[in-house]
C-alpha positions, 0 to 999 in steps of 0.5 A, a space after each residue: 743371122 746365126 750369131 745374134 741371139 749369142 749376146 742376148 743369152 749372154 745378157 739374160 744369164 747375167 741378169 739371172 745372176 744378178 737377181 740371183 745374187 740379190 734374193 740371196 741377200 734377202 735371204 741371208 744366203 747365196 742363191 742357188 738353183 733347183 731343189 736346193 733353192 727351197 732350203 730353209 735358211 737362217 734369217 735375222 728379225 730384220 730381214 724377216 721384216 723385209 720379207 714380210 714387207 715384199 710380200 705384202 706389197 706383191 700380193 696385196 690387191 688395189 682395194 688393199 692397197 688403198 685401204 692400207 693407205 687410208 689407214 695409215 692416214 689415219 693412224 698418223 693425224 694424232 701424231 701428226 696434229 700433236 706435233 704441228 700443235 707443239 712439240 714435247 719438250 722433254 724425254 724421249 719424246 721429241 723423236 716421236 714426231 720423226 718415229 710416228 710415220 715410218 713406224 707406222 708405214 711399217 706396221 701398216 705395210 705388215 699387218 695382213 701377212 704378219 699382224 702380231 709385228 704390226 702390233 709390237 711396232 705400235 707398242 714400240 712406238 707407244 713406249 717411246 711416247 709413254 712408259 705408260 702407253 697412254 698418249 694420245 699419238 699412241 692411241 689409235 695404233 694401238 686400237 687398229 693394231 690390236 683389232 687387226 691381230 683378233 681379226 686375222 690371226 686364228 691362234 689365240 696362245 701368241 697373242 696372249 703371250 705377247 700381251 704378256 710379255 708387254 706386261 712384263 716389260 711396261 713392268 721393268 721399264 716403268 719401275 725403272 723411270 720412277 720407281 713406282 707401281 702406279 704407272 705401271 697399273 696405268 700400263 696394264 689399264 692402258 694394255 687391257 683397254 687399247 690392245 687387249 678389248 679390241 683384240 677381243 673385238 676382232 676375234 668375235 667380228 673374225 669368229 662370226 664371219 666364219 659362222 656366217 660363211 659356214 652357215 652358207 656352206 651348210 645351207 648349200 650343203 643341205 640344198 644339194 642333199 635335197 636335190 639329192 633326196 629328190 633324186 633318190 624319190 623319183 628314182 624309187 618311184 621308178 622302181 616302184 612303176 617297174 615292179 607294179 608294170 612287172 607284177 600287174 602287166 606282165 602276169 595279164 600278158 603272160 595270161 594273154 599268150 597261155 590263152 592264145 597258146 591254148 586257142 592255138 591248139 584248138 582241134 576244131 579251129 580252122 587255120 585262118 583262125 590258128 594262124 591269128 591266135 599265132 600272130 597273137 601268141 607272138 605279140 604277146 610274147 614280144 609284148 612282155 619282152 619289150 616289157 621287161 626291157 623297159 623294166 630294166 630302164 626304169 629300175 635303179 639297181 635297188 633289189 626292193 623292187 616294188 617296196 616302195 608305197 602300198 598299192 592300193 589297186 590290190 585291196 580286195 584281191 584275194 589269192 583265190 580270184 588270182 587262180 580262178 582267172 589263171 584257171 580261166 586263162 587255160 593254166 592248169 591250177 589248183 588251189 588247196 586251203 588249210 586252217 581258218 582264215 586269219 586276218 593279216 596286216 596290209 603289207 603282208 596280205 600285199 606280199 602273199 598276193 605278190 607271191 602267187 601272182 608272180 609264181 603263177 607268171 613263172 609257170 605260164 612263161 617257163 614251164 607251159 602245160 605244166 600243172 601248178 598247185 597253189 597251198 594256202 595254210 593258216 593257222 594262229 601262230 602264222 600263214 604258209 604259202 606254197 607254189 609248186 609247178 610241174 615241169 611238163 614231159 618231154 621238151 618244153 615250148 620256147 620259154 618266155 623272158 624274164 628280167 630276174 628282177 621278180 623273185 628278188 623283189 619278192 624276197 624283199 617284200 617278204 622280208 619287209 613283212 617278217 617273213 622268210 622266202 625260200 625258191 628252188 627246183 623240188 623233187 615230184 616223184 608223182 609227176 610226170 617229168 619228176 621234178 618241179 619248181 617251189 616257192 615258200 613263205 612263211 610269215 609269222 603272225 606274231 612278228 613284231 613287224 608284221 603285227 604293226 606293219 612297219 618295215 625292220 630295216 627302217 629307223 624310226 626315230 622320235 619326233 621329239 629327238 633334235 635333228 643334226 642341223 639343229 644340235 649344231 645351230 644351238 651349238 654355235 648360237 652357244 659359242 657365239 654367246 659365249 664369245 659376245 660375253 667374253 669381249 666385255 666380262 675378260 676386259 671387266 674382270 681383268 679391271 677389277 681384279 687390277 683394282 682389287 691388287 690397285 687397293 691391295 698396293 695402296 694399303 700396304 704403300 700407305 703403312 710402308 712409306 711412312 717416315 717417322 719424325 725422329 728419324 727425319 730428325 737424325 739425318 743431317 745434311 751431307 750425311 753418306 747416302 747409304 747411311 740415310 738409307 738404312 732409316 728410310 722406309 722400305 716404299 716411297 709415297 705417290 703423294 708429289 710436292 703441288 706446283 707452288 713447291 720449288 723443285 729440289 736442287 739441281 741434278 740431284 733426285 728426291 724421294 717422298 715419304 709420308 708424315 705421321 699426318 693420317 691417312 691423306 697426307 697434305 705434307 711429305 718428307 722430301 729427300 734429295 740426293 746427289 754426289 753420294 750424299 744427302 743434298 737437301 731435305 725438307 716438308 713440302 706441301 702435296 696437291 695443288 
């Protein structure tokens, strides 16, 4: 039992050699292991191919796969149908039938991991039918193979440069066939129409998908900034009810246990009834601690505090009410005015309100028994509010709790309003304990902010400015314009400037291939070729003998020139050369 997995290790490093040897052949180099397996290695176009071909087959899908087929299908029935119907006779041409469904099996098999080789194996395929590339075997290769390119390649410079280099060599190879620039302005139309305008296709339908799915990402986008949005709503709500529960809740509960201190210390209160202003002295103290922990829950970190939406319940509560109902809750406080009352803004009216209640709050929780002095100066250039409360003599009661969060929310509302906070312990040389606590503000009445109640840190912007969302909707819509207008004005202007240099060409060809008569007269039958050339014109005719007209000898080419006869010509020289000689010449009738 020990001894037999050995032989099946043994054949499983085999195999790994094997395949190790095999992907080494693939790839133009021996196999290795580890890291230096991933090395890049010189490949030749073929084996890139194959490369190419193996990938595909392993990561394409089912669906894929059979979409693939399907349009292998298709592309092969012209070329299929064009051989059953008959055959070409002459030229490369016969091949083509034996070329058309491995070639464009090939092309096929490739086009989604290398597209721009689909295309040059369709072009191929497309020269072996025509030096033109218009045959009707060549047509719907060329269509699929230059949409997909558009459609699943990004980078637009290859797929130019191919399409030039197609251009260049239809150039070579159709001068090399006739010697004539008509076809090859057949090949550029036939380029511009069956490649280059699909292409175009491909490329709006692929740029489109991709608004499109951009668009989507963007509207998720936007719905998670909502949910966002609303999340920082209710949470500023939350502070919000935490700076009204701490301003509101907590001074009334502050109030309710100085009272309950104060009816403590009654000298005329018998103990049954000391005792429940005790017990009620506690709950409210245990009350406002409770208070302040769920202040803590509610509070998001924001130290605005209560900055949040204006509190109506304040309109109409003057500073001077806040101190007669401290005075009348048993706090020792005096309120001192100066200057002419001076109307102020709601905000800043909010925040001096907020300012004493919550410095009267302060000295009933932290310095009981203490005296309190509440000045109120106003004057035309601004409004001063100051609250200074003694520390008592000797050692304090038990002080209250505070959450922290009441002075920082009052430094916010004041800086909202325009003003300037200032709190800290003060020298009271007239006091019994010497020193004190004060709170200051000073709001400006002339403050841009505070005459026109708005909030400095806020960005107001215009309701006539556009949004982010829309500047880059019109910016696609103009790109999407932009490229809907470019599939049928680039094929539109390459065509007439291909017309413009069609005319061009014709003009000169016309004036360039006449022969005139007296030189026709003086070449002889059987003269040296290169004699004969030397009177020739420098361009041929387009102009071709009709089908009535006998062919010239065989194995010998001839050449067509124009005749002094206008500018549309019903006769031609014909000139026939072979062996190094002048064979035959003769005027022909053109057409048919």
């Amino acid at each position: 039992m020990g001894g037999a997995p050995a032989p099946r290790r043994g054949r499983r490093r085999r195999r790994a050699r094997r395949r190790g040897r095999a992907d080494g052949a693939m790839t133009g180099g021996p196999a290795r292991s580890g890291a230096a397996r991933t090395a890049p290695v010189r490949t030749g176009p073929v084996v890139r191919t194959a490369l190419a071909a193996r990938t595909a087959l392993a990561r394409g899908s089912r669906r894929e796969r059979a979409a693939d087929a399907l349009l292998w299908l298709v592309l092969c029935a012209p070329g299929v149908v064009e051989y059953v119907a008959g055959p070409p006779q002459e030229g490369p041409a016969p091949v083509l039938p034996y070329l058309t469904v491995p070639v464009l099996a090939l092309a096929v098999l490739v086009c989604r991991t290398a597209p721009l080789l689909s295309l040059y194996l369709a072009v191929g395929l497309a020269f072996v039918a025509s030096p033109e590339l218009f045959s009707g075997a060549a047509v719907l290769p060329l269509l699929a193979t230059g949409y997909l390119v558009g459609r699943r390649m990004r980078q637009a410079p290859p797929a130019l440069v191919s399409f030039g280099m197609v251009a260049a060599l239809g150039l070579l190879v159709t001068w090399r066939a006739d010697e004539q620039l008509w076809s090859w302005f057949t090949l550029v139309l036939t380029l511009v129409f069956n490649v280059a305008l699909p292409w175009l296709v491909g490329r709006y339908v692929r740029q489109h998908a991709e608004l499109v799915a951009t668009g989507w990402e963007l509207a998720e986008r936007m719905e998670r900034e909502q949910q966002l949005a609303a999340d920082r709503v209710r949470l500023r709500e939350r502070s919000r009810i935490a700076g009204d529960m701490h301003d509101t809740l907590g001074h009334e509960l502050s109030l309710l246990a100085l009272r309950a201190g104060a009816l403590e210390v009654a000298p005329d209160l018998d103990p049954r009834h000391r005792e429940a202003a005790e017990g009620l002295r506690a709950a409210a103290v245990t009350a406002t601690e409770t208070l302040h922990d769920i202040i803590g829950v509610l509070r998001d970190g924001d130290a605005a505090g209560g900055g949040g939406q204006p509190d109506e319940r304040l309109a109409g509560v003057d500073i001077a009410d806040l101190v007669d109902r401290a005075a009348a809750s048993g706090l020792p406080v005096e309120l001192r005015r100066e200057g002419q009352p001076v109307p102020l803004p709601p905000l800043a009216e909010r925040a001096l309100h907020r300012v004493v209640q919550e410095s009267l709050t302060n000295a009933a929780k932290h310095a009981p028994g203490g005296a309190v002095t509440v000045e109120l100066r106003q004057s035309p250039d601004a409004t001063e509010v100051s609250v200074v409360s003694e520390r008592p003599a000797g050692d304090p009661p038990p002080r209250g709790t505070s959450g922290g969060n009441g002075l920082i929310g009052l430094r916010e509302r004041v800086r909202l309003s325009g003003g300037v906070m200032r709190d800290g312990p003060v020298a009271l040389p007239d006091s019994p304990a010497g020193s004190g606590y004060e709170v200051r503000v000073r709001l400006p009445h002339e403050h841009a902010h505070v005459a026109s109640g708005t909030v400095p840190t806020e960005v107001v912007t215009p309701a006539s400015a556009p949004s982010e969302s829309s500047l880059r909707r019109e910016s696609a819509e103009r790109k999407e314009r932009r490229r809907l207008r470019q599939v049928f004005l680039v094929p539109l202007a390459l065509t007439s400037a291909l017309a413009v240099a069609m005319t061009v060409f014709a003009f000169v060809q016309s004036n360039r291939s006449v022969l005139p008569a007296a030189d026709y007269d003086r070449m002889r039958v059987g003269q040296d070729e290169r004699d004969v050339f030397g009177l020739l014109p420098t361009m041929q005719t387009d102009e071709q003998p009709g089908p009535h007209v006998a062919p010239g000898p065989p194995g010998s080419r001839c050449r067509y020139y124009r005749m002094d006869d206008g500018p549309d010509p019903v006769r031609v020289y014909r000139l026939c050369f072979g062996g190094g000689r002048l064979v035959a010449k003769d005027a022909v009738r053109t057409g048919s």
